[in-house]
Backbone as XML, in Angstrom:
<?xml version="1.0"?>
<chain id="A" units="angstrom">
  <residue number="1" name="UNK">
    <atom name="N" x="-13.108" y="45.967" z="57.427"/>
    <atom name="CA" x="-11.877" y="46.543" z="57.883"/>
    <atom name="C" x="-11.033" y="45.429" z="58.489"/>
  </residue>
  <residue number="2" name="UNK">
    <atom name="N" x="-10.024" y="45.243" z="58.095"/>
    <atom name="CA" x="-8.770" y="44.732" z="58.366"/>
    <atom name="C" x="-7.994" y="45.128" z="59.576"/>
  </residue>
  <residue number="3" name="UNK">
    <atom name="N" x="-8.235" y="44.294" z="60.880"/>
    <atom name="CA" x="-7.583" y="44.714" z="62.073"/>
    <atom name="C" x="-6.321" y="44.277" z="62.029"/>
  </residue>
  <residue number="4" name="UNK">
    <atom name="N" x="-5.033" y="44.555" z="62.498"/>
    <atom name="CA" x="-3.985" y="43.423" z="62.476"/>
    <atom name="C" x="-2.895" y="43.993" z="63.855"/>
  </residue>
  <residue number="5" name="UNK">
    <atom name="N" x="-2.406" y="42.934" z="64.407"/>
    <atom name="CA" x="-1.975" y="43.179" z="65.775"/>
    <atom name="C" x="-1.018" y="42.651" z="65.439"/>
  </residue>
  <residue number="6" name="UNK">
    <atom name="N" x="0.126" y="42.689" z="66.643"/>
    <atom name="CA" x="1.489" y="41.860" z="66.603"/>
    <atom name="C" x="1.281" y="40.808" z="68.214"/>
  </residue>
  <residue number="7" name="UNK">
    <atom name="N" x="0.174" y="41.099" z="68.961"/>
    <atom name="CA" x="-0.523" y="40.557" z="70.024"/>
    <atom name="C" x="-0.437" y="38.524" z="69.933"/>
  </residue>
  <residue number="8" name="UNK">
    <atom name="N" x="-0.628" y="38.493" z="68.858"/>
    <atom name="CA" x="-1.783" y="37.107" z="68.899"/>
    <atom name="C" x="-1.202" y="36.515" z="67.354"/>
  </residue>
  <residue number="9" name="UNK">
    <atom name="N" x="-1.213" y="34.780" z="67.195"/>
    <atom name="CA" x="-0.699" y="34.429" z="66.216"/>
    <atom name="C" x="-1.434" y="34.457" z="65.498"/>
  </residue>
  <residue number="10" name="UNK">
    <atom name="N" x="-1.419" y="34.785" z="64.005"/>
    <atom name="CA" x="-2.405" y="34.948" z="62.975"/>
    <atom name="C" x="-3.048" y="33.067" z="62.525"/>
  </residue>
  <residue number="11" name="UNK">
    <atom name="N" x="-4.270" y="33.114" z="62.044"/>
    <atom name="CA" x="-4.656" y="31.354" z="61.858"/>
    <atom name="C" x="-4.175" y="31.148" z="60.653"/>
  </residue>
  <residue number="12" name="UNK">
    <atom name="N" x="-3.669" y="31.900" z="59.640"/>
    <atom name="CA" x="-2.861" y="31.580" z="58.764"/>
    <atom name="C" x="-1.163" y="30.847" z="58.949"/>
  </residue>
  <residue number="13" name="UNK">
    <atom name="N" x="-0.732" y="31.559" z="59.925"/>
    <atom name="CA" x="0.532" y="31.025" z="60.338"/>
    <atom name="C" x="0.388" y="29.591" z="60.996"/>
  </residue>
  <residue number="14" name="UNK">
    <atom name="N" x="-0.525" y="29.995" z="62.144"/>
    <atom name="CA" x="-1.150" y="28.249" z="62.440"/>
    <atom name="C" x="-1.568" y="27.307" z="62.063"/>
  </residue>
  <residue number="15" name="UNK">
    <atom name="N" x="-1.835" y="27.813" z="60.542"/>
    <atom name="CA" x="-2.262" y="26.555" z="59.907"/>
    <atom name="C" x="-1.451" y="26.010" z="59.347"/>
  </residue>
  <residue number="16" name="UNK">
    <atom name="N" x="-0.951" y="27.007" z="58.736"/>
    <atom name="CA" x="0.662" y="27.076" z="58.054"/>
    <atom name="C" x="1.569" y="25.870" z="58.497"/>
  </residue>
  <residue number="17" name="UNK">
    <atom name="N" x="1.679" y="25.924" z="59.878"/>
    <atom name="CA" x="2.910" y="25.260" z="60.947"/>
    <atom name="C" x="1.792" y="24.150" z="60.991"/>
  </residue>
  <residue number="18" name="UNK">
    <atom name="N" x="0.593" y="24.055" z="61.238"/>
    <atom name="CA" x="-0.094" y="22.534" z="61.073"/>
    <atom name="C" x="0.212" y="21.559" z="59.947"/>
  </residue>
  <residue number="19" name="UNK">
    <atom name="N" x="0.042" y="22.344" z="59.088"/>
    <atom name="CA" x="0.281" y="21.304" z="57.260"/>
    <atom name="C" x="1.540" y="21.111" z="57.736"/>
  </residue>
  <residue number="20" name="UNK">
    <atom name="N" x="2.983" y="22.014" z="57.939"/>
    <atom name="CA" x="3.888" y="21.548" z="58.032"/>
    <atom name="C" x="4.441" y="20.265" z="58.833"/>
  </residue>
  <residue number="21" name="UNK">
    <atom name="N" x="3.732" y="20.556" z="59.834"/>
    <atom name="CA" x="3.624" y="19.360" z="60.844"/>
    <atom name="C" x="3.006" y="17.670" z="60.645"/>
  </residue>
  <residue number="22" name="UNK">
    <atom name="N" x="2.063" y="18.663" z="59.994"/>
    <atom name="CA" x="1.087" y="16.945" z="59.526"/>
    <atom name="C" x="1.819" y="16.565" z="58.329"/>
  </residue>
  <residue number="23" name="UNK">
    <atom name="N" x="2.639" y="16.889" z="58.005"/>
    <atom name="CA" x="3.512" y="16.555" z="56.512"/>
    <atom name="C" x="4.737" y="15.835" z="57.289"/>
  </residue>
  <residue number="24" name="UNK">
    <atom name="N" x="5.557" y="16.529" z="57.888"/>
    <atom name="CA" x="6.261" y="15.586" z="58.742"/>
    <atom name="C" x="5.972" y="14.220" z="59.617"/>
  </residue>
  <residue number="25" name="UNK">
    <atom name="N" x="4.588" y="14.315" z="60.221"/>
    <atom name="CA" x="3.926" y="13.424" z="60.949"/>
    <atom name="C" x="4.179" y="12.010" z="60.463"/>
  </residue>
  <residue number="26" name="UNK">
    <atom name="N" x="3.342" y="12.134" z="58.822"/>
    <atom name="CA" x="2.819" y="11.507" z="58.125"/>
    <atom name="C" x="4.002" y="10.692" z="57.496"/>
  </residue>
  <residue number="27" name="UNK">
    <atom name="N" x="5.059" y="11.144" z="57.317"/>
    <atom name="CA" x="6.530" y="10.433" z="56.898"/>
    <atom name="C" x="7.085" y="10.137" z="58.166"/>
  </residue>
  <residue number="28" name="UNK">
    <atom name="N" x="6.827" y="10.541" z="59.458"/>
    <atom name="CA" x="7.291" y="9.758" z="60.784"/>
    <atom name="C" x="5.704" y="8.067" z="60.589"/>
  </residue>
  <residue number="29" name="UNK">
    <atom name="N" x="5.006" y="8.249" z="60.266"/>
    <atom name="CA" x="3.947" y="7.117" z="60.669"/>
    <atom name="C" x="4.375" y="6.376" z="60.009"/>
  </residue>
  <residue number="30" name="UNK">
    <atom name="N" x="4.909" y="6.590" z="58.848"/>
    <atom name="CA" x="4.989" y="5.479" z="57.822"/>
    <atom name="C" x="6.717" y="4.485" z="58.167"/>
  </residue>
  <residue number="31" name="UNK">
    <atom name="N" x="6.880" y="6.143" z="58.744"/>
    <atom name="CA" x="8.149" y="4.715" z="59.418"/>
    <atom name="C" x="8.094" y="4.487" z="60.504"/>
  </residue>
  <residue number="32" name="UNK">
    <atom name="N" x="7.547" y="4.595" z="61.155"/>
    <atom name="CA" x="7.204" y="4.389" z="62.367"/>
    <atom name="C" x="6.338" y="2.688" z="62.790"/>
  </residue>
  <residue number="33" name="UNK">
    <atom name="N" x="5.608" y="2.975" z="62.104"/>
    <atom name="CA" x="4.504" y="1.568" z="61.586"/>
    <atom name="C" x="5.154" y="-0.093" z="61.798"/>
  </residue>
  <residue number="34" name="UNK">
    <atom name="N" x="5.036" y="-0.441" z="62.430"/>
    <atom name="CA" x="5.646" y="-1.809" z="62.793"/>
    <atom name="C" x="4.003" y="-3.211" z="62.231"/>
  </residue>
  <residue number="35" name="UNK">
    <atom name="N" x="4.590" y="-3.936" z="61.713"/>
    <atom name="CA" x="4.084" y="-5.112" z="61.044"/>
    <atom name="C" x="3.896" y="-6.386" z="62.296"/>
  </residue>
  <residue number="36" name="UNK">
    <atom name="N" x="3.506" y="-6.740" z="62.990"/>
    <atom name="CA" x="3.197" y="-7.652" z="63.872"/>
    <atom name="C" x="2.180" y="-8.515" z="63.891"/>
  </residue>
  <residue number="37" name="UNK">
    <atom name="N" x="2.392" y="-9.061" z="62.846"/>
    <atom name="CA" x="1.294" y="-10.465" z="62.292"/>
    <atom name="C" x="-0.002" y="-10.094" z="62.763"/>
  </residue>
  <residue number="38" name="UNK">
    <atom name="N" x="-0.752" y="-10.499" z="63.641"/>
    <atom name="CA" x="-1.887" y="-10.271" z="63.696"/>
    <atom name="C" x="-2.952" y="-9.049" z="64.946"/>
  </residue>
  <residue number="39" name="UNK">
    <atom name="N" x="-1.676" y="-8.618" z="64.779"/>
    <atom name="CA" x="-1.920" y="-7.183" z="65.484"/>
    <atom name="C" x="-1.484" y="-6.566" z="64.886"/>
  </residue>
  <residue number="40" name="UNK">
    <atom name="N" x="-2.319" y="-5.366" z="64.835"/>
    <atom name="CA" x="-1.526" y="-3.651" z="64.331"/>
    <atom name="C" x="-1.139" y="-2.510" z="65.364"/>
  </residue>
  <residue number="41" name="UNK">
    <atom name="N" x="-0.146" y="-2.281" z="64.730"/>
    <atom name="CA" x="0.769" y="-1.430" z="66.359"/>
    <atom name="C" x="1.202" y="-0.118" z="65.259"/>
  </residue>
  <residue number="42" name="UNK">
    <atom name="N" x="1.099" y="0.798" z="66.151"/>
    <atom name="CA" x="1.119" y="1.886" z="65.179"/>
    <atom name="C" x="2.105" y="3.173" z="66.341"/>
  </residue>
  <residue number="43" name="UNK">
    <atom name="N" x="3.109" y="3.412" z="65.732"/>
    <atom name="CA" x="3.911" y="4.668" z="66.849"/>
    <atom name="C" x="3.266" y="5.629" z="66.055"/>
  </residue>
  <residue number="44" name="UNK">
    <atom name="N" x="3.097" y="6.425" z="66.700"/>
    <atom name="CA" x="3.127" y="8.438" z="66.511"/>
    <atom name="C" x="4.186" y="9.004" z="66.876"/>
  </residue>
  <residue number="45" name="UNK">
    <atom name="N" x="4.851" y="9.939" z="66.535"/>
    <atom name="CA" x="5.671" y="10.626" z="66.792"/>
    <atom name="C" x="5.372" y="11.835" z="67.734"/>
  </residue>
  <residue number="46" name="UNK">
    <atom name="N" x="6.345" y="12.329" z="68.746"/>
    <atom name="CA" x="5.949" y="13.724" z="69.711"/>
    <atom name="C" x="5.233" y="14.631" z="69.232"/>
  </residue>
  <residue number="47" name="UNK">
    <atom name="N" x="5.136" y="14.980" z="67.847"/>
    <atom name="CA" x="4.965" y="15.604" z="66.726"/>
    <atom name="C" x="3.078" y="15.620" z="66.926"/>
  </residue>
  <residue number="48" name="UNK">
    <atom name="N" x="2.628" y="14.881" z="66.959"/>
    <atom name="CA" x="1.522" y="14.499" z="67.186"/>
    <atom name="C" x="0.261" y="15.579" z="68.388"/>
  </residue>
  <residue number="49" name="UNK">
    <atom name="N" x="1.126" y="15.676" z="69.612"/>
    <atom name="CA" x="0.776" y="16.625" z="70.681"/>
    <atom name="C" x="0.892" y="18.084" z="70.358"/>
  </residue>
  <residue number="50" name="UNK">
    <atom name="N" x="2.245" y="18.066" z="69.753"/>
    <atom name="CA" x="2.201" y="19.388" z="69.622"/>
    <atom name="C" x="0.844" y="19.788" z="67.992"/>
  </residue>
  <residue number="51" name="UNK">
    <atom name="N" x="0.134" y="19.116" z="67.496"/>
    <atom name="CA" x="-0.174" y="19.354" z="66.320"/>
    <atom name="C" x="-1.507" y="19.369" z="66.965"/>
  </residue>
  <residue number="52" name="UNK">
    <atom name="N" x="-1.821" y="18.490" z="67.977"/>
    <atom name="CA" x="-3.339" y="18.921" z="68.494"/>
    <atom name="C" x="-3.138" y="19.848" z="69.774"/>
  </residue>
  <residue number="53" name="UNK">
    <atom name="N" x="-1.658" y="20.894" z="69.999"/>
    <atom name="CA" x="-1.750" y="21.746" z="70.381"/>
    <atom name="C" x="-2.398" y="23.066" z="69.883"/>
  </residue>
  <residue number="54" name="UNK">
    <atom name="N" x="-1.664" y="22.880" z="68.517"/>
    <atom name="CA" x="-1.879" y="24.303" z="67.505"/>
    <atom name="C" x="-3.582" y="24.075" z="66.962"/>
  </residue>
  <residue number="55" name="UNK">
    <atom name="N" x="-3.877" y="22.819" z="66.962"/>
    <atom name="CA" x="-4.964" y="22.869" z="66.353"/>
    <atom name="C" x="-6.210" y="23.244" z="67.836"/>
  </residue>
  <residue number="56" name="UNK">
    <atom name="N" x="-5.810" y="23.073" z="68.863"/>
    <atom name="CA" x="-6.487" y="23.863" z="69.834"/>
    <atom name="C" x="-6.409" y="25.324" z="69.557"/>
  </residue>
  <residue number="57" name="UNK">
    <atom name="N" x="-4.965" y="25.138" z="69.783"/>
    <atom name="CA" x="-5.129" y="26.848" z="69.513"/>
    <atom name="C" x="-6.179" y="27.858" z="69.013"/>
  </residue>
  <residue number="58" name="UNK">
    <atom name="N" x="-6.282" y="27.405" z="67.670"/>
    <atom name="CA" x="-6.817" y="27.861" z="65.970"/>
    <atom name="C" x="-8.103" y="27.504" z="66.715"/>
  </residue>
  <residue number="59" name="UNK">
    <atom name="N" x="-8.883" y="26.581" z="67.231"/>
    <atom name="CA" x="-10.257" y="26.724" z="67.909"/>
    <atom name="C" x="-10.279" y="27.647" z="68.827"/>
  </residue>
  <residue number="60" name="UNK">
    <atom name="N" x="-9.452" y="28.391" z="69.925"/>
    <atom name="CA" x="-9.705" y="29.287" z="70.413"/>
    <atom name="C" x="-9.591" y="30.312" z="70.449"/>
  </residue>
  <residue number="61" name="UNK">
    <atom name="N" x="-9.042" y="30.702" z="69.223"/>
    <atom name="CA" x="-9.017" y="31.863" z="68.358"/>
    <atom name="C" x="-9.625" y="32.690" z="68.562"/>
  </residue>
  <residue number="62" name="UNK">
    <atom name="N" x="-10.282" y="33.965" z="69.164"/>
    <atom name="CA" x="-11.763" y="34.318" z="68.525"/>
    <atom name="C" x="-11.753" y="34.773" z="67.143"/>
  </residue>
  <residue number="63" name="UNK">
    <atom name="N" x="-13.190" y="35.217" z="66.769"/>
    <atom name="CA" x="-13.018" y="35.491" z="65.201"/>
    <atom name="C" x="-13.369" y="36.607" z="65.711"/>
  </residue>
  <residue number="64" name="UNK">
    <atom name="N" x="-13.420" y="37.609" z="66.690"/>
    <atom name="CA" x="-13.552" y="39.079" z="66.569"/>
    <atom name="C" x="-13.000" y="39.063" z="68.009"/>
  </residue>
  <residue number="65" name="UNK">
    <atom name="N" x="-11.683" y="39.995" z="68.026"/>
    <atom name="CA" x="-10.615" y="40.377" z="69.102"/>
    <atom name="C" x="-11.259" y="41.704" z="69.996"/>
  </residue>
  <residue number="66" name="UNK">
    <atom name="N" x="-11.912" y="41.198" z="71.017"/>
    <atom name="CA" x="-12.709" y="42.383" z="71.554"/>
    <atom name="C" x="-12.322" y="43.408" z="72.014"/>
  </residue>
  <residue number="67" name="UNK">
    <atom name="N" x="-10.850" y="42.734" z="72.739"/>
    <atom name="CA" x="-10.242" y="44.042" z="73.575"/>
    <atom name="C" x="-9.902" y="44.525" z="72.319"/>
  </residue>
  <residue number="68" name="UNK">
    <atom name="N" x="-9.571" y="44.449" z="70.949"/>
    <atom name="CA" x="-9.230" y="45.588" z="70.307"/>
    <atom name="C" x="-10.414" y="46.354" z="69.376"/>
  </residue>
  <residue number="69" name="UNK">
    <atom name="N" x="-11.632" y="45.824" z="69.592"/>
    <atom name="CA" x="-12.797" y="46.504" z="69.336"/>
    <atom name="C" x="-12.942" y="47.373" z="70.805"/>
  </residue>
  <residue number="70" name="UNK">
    <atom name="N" x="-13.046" y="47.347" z="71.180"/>
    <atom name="CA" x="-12.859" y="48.134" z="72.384"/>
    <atom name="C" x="-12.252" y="49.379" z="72.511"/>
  </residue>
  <residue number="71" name="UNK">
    <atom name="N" x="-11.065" y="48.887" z="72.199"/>
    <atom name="CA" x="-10.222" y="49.960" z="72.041"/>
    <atom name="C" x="-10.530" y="51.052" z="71.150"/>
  </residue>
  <residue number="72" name="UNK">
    <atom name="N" x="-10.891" y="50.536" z="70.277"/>
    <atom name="CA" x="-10.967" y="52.014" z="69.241"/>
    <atom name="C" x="-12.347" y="51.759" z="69.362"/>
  </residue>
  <residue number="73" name="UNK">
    <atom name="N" x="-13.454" y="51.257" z="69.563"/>
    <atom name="CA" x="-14.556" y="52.581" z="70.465"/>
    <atom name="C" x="-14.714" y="53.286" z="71.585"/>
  </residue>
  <residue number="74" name="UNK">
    <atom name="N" x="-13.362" y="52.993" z="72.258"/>
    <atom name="CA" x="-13.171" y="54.154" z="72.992"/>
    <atom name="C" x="-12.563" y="55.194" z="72.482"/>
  </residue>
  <residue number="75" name="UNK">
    <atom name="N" x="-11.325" y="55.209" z="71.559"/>
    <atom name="CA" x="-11.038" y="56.178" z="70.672"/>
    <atom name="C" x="-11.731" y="56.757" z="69.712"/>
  </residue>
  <residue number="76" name="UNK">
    <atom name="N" x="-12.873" y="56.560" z="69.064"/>
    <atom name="CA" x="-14.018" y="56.968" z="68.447"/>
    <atom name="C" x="-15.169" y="57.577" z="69.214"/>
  </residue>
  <residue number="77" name="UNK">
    <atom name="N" x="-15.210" y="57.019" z="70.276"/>
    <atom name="CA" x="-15.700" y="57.813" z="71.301"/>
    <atom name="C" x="-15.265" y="59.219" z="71.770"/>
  </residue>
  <residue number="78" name="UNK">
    <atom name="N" x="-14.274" y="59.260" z="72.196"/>
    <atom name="CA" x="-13.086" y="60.020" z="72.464"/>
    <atom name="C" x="-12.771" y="61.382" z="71.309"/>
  </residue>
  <residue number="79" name="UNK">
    <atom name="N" x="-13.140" y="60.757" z="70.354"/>
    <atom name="CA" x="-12.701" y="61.601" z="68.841"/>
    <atom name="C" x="-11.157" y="61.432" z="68.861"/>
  </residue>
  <residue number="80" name="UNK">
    <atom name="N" x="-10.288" y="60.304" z="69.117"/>
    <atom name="CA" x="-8.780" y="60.121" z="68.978"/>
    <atom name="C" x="-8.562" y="59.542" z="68.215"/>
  </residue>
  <residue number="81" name="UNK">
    <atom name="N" x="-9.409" y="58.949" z="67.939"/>
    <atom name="CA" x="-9.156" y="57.551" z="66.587"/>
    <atom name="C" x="-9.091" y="58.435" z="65.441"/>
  </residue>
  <residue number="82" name="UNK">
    <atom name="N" x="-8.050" y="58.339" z="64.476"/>
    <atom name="CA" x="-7.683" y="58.836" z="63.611"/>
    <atom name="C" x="-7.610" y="58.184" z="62.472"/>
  </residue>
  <residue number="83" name="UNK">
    <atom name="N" x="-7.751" y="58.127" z="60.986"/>
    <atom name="CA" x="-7.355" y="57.170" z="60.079"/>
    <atom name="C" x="-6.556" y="57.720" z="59.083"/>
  </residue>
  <residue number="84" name="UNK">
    <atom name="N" x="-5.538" y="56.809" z="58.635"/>
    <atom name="CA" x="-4.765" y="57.644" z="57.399"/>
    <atom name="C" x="-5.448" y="57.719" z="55.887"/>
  </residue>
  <residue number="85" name="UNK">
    <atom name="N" x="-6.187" y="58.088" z="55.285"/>
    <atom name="CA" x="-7.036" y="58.107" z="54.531"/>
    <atom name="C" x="-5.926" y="57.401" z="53.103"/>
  </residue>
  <residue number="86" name="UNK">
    <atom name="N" x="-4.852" y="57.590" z="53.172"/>
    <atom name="CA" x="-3.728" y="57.245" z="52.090"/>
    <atom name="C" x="-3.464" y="56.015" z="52.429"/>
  </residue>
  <residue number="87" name="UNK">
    <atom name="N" x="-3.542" y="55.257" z="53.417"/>
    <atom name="CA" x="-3.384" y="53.799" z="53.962"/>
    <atom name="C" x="-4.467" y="53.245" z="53.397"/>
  </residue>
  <residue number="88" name="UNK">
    <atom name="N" x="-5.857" y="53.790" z="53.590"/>
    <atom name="CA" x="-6.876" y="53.105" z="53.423"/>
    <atom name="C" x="-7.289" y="52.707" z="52.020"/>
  </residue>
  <residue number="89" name="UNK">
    <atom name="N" x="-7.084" y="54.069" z="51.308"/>
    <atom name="CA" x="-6.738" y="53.782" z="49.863"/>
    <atom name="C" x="-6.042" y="52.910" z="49.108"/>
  </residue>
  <residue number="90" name="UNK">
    <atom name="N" x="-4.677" y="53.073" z="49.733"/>
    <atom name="CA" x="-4.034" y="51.869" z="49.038"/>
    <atom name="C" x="-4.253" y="50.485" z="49.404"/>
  </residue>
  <residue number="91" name="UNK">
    <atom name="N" x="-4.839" y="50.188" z="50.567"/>
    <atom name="CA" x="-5.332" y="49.118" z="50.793"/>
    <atom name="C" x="-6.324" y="48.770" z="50.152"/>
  </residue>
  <residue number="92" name="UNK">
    <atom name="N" x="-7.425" y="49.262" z="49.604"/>
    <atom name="CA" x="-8.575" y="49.311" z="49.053"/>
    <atom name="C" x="-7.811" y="48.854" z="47.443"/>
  </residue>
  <residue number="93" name="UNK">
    <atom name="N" x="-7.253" y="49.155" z="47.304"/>
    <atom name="CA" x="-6.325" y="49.432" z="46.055"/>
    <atom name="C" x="-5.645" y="48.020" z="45.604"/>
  </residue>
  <residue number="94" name="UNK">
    <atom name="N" x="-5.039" y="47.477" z="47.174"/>
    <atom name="CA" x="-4.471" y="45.958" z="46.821"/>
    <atom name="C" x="-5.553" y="44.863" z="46.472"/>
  </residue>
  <residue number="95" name="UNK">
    <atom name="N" x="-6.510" y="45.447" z="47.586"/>
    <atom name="CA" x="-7.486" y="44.285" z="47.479"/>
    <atom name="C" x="-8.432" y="44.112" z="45.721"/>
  </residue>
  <residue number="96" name="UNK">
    <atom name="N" x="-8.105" y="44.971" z="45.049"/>
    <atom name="CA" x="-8.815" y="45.104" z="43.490"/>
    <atom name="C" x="-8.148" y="44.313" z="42.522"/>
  </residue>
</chain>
């Protein structure tokens, strides 16, 4: 079953905005890159922090959102939890 919230950023989007980032990065390094005879000196761009921001992020992710397991075993508990049986279908339906 397919949970989905508007709560929390999906790791698809985060990864999403990572590639994008590390794609930009990667054309800031290359110009960035300074030649200094017998040293190598290398700039990063700001770009950089924020990319091992998101990639924190995406590690603290959980892979199972408890408070919303929670939630609907308390509504299953409860007998409130309801399902649209026509949702579920057609979902069942995309995934084929």
């Amino acid at each position: 079953m397919k949970i989905e919230g508007n709560s929390q950023v999906s790791r698809e989007e985060l990864f999403n905005r990572i590639n994008d980032l590390g794609k930009n990065q990667e054309a800031g390094k290359k110009a960035d890159t300074q030649d200094t005879g017998n040293k190598d000196k290398i700039s990063l761009s700001g770009r950089t922090k924020e990319i091992d921001e998101l990639r924190a992020l995406i590690r603290d992710l959980p892979d199972i959102r408890t408070d919303r397991v929670e939630e609907i075993k308390k509504a299953v508990d409860a007998g409130s939890y309801n399902i649209d049986a026509l949702k579920v279908a057609e979902k069942i339906l995309q995934e084929i």
